[in-house]
C-alpha positions in Angstrom: 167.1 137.7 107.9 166.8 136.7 111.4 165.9 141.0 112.2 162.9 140.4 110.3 161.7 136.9 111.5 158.2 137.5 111.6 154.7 134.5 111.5 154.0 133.5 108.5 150.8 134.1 107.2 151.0 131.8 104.6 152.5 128.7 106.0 150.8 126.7 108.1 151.9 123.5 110.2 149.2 120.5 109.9 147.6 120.9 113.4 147.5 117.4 114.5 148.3 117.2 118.6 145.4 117.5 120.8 147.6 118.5 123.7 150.8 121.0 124.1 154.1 120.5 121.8 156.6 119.8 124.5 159.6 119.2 121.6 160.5 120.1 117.7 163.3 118.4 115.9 164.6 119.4 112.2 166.5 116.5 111.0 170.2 118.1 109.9 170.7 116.3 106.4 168.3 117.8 104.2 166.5 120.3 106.7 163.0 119.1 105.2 161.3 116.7 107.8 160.3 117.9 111.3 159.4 116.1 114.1 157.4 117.2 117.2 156.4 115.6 120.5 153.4 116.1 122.6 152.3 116.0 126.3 149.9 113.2 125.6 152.6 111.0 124.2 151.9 111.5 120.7 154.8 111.7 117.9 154.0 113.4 114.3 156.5 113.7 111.5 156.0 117.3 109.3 157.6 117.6 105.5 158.8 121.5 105.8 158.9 121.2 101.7 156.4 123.6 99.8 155.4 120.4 97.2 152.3 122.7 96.1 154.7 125.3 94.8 151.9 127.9 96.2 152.5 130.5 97.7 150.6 129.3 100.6 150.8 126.1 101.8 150.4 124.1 104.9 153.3 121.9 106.1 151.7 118.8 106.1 151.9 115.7 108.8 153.5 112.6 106.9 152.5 110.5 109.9 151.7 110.3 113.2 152.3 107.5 116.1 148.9 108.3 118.0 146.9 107.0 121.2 146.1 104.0 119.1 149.4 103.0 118.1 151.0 99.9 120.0 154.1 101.3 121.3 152.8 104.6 121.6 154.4 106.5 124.8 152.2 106.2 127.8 152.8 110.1 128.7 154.2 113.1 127.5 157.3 113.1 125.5 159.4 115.3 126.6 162.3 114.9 123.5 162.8 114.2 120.1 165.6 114.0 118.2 166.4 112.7 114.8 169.5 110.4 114.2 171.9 112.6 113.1 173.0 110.7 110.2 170.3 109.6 108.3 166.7 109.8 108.7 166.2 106.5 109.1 165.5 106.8 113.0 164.6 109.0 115.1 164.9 109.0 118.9 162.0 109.8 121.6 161.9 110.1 125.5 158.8 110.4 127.9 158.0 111.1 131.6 156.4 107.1 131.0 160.6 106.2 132.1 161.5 105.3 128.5 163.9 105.8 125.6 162.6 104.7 122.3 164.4 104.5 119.1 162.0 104.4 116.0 162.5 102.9 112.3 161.2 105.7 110.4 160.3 103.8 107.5 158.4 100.8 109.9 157.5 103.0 112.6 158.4 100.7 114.9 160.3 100.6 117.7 163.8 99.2 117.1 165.1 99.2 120.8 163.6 100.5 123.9 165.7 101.7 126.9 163.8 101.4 130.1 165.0 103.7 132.9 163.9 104.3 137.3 162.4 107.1 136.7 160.9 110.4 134.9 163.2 110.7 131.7 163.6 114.5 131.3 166.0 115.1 127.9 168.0 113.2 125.8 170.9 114.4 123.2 173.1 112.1 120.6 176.1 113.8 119.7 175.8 115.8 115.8 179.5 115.0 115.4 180.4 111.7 117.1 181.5 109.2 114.6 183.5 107.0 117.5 180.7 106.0 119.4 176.9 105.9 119.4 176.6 107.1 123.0 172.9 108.8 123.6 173.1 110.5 126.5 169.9 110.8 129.0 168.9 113.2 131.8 166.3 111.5 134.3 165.0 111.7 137.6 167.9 110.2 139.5 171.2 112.3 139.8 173.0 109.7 137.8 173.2 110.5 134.2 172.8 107.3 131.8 174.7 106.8 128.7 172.8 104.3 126.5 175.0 102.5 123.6 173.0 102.5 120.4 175.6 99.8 119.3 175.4 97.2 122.1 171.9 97.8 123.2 173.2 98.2 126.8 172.6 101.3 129.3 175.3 100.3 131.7 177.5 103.7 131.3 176.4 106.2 134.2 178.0 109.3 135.5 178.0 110.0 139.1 178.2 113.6 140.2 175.0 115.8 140.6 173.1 115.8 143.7 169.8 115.9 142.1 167.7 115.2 139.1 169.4 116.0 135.6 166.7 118.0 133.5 169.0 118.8 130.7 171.6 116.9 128.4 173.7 118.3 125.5 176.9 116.8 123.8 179.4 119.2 122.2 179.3 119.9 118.6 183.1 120.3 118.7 184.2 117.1 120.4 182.6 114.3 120.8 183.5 113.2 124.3 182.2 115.9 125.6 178.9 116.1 127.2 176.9 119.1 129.2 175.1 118.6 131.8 172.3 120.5 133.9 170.4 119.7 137.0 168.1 120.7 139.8 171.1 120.8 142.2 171.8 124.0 140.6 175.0 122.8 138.6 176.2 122.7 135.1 178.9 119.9 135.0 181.2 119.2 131.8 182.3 115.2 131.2 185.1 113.7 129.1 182.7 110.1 129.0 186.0 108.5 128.6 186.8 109.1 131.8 185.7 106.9 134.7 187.1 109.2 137.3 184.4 111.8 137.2 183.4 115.4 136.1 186.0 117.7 133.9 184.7 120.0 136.0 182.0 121.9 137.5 180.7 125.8 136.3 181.0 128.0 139.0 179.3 131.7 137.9 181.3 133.5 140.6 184.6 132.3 138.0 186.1 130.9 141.5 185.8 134.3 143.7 184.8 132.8 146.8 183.9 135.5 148.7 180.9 136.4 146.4 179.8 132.7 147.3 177.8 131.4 150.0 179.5 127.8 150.6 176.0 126.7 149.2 176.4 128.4 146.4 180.1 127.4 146.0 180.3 126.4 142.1 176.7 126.6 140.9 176.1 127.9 137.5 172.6 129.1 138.5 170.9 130.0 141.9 167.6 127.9 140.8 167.8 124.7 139.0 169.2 123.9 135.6 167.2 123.2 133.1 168.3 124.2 129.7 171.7 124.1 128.1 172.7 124.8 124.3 176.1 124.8 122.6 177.0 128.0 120.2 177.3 125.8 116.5 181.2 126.1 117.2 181.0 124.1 120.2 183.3 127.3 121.8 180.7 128.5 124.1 177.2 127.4 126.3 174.3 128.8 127.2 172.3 128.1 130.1 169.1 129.1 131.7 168.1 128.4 135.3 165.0 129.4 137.4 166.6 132.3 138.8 165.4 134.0 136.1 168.7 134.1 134.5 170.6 133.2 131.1 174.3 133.0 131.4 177.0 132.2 128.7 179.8 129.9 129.3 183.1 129.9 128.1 183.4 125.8 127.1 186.9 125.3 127.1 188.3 127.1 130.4 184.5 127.1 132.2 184.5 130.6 133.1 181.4 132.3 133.1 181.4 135.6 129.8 179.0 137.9 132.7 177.0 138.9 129.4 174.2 140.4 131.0 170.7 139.5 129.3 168.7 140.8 131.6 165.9 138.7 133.6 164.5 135.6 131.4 161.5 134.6 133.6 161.6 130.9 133.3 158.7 129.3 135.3 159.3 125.7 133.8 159.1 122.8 136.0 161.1 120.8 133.8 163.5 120.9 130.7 163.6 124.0 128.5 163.7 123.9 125.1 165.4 126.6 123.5 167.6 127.3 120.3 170.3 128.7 118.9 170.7 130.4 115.2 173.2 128.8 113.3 175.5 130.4 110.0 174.7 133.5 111.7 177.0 136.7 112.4 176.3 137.4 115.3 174.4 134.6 116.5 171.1 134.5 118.3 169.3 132.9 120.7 166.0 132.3 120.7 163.8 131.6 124.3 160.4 130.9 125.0 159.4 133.4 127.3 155.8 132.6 128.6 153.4 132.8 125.2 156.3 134.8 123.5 159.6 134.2 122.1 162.5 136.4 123.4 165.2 136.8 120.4 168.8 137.7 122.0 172.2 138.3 120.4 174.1 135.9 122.1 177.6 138.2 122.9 176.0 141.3 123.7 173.3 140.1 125.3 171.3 142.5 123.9 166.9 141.8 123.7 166.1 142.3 120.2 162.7 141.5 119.8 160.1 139.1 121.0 157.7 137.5 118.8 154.4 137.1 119.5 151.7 135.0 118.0 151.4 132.0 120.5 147.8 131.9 123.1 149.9 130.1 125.8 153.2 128.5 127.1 155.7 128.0 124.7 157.8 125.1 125.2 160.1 125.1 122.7 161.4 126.2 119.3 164.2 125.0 116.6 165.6 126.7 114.1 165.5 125.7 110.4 169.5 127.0 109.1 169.3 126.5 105.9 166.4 129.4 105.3 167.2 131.0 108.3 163.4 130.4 109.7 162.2 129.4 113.3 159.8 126.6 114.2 157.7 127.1 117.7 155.8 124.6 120.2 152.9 125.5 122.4 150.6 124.3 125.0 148.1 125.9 122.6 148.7 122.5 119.9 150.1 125.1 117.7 153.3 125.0 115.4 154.0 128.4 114.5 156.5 129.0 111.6 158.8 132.3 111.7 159.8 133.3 108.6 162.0 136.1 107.2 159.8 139.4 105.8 160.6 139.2 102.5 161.8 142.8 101.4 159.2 145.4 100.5 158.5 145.5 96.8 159.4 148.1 94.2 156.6 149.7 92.0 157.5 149.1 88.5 158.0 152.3 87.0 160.5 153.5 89.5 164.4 152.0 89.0 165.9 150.4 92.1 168.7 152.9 91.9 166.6 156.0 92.4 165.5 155.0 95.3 166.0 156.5 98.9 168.2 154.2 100.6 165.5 153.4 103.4 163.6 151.2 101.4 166.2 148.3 102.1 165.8 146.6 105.2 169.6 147.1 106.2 169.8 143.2 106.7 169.9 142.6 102.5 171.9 145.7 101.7 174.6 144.2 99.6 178.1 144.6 100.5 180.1 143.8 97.6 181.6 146.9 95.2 181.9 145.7 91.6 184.7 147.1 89.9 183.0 149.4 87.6 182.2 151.5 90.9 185.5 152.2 91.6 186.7 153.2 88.2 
């Protein structure tokens, strides 16, 4: 299915930002509500369900917090993330230096986090049930740990030499959190450690004569700024401004050397990219100037890049329970990728006469019923 992603003519997403998507959330209980963030500090909240029962339909804007709203954010919002329990809140950062965490039912603001400067990503853990730890990348080198519980921001973790533009806890344990920065470094924490860093990603895998002392254990030779766990939590994927993607081993740090080519990356800040998930193999999927650049994550193989955006794409997520892919522009739009349905069969010829081409190979089926084999 994910072979034959392709825009959806007949789905549309409710155009309701005036200015670029920066961020897209799909909330992970039901897959149905979508969130997106824009660069004038707007927040809208999509239902993905067809409720017409039509054919075509338009994905249609539940709500929006807009300029006129009281708490709206001052600038862009740069992340959005649902609560990954319930959708009863959902989380939003902005370069205005704040965290907010929304009521979705009041649309209020239930706690604010205030921070020094530019707030570049956040991430809550999908599997932490210990803590409520939501982790935030910023302008300083510091990275802040804000506890939903307590209400407190005091938790920091000291090791980067410069600003952190991208935050992302494991899905495997939930101590564990990623971290990428402008220094150049990826950095791996167990937060229940005071003493520091697990460690640091070095892409040389600790040969030190390929290094310049500079470049001694940097994961890219650019800055950092995005980061995504495979769904198993085993391995990450990073992408730096040197035009480079590189996949992580996350339990012994060393760098896979899957080649995937050069992924220009022009982005000032924090990159929004995805990863397929109950996929075999998996994918990744990058925004690539106005296009999206599809990859098989262990080969490193391009596969495609979809085109149908008029500018910068910013970001995509990707909807696992119908294997479809959600996209966020500078150009306001929301473009949905959706599986091509297989081509049809004229009536009055029986499936099983066909030539075998007609199947795209991605819906063959691969079971035997016993009557084959008799």
């Amino acid at each position: 299915r994910v072979l034959s992603l392709e825009l959806n003519k007949d789905r549309d997403v409710e155009r309701i930002h005036g200015s670029g998507i920066n961020t897209l959330d799909i909330e992970p209980v039901e897959g149905r509500y979508m969130l997106s963030g824009g660069s004038d500090g707007v927040i809208v909240l999509y239902d993905l369900e067809n409720l017409s029962r039509k054919p075509s339909y338009t994905c249609k804007a539940l709500f929006s917090i807009g300029r006129s709203h009281p708490d709206v954010h001052k600038f862009s919002v740069e992340t959005v993330q649902w609560y990954p329990h319930d959708t009863g809140i959902f989380t939003s950062s902005s370069f205005d230096k704040t965290l907010k965490i929304w009521d979705t039912n009041t649309l209020q603001p239930a706690d604010t986090f205030h921070f020094e400067g530019t707030v570049y990503s956040h991430h809550m853990s999908p599997v932490a049930t210990k803590h409520c730890l939501i982790a935030v990348g910023t302008k300083s080198p510091k990275v802040q740990l804000c506890d939903l519980r307590s209400g407190s921001s005091s938790h920091i973790l000291q090791g980067h030499r410069q600003e952190v533009l991208a935050v992302s806890w494991s899905p495997r344990h939930e101590y564990i959190l990623a971290t990428g920065s402008a220094d150049g470094r990826v950095k791996l924490w167990d937060v229940r450690r005071a003493s520091g860093c697990l460690s640091t990603l070095d892409q040389h895998n600790g040969e030190s004569s390929k290094a310049s002392s500079e470049a001694a254990n940097t994961a890219h030779n650019g800055r950092v700024n995005g980061l995504c766990y495979t769904n198993d939590g085993l391995h990450l994927l990073t992408i730096g401004t040197d035009d480079r993607m590189r996949l992580w081993n996350s339990s012994t740090g060393e760098n896979t050397l899957v080649n995937y080519g050069k992924v220009c990356n022009e982005s000032r800040k924090g990159l929004k990219f995805a990863i397929s998930c109950g996929c075999n193999p998996e994918f990744a999927f990058v925004p690539y100037g106005s296009t999206i650049a599809v990859y098989t994550i262990f080969t490193g193989e391009l596969l495609t890049m979809l085109r149908g955006h008029y500018s910068t794409v910013n970001c995509c997520v990707f909807q696992p329970h119908f294997q479809e892919l959600y996209s966020g522009s500078k150009d306001c739009n929301i473009l949905a990728w959706i599986p091509a349905p297989r081509e049809p069969v004229p009536d009055d010829i029986s499936e099983k006469s066909l030539p075998p081409q007609h199947l795209n190979p991605a819906y063959e089926d691969a079971w035997s019923s016993s009557d084959d084999e008799g």
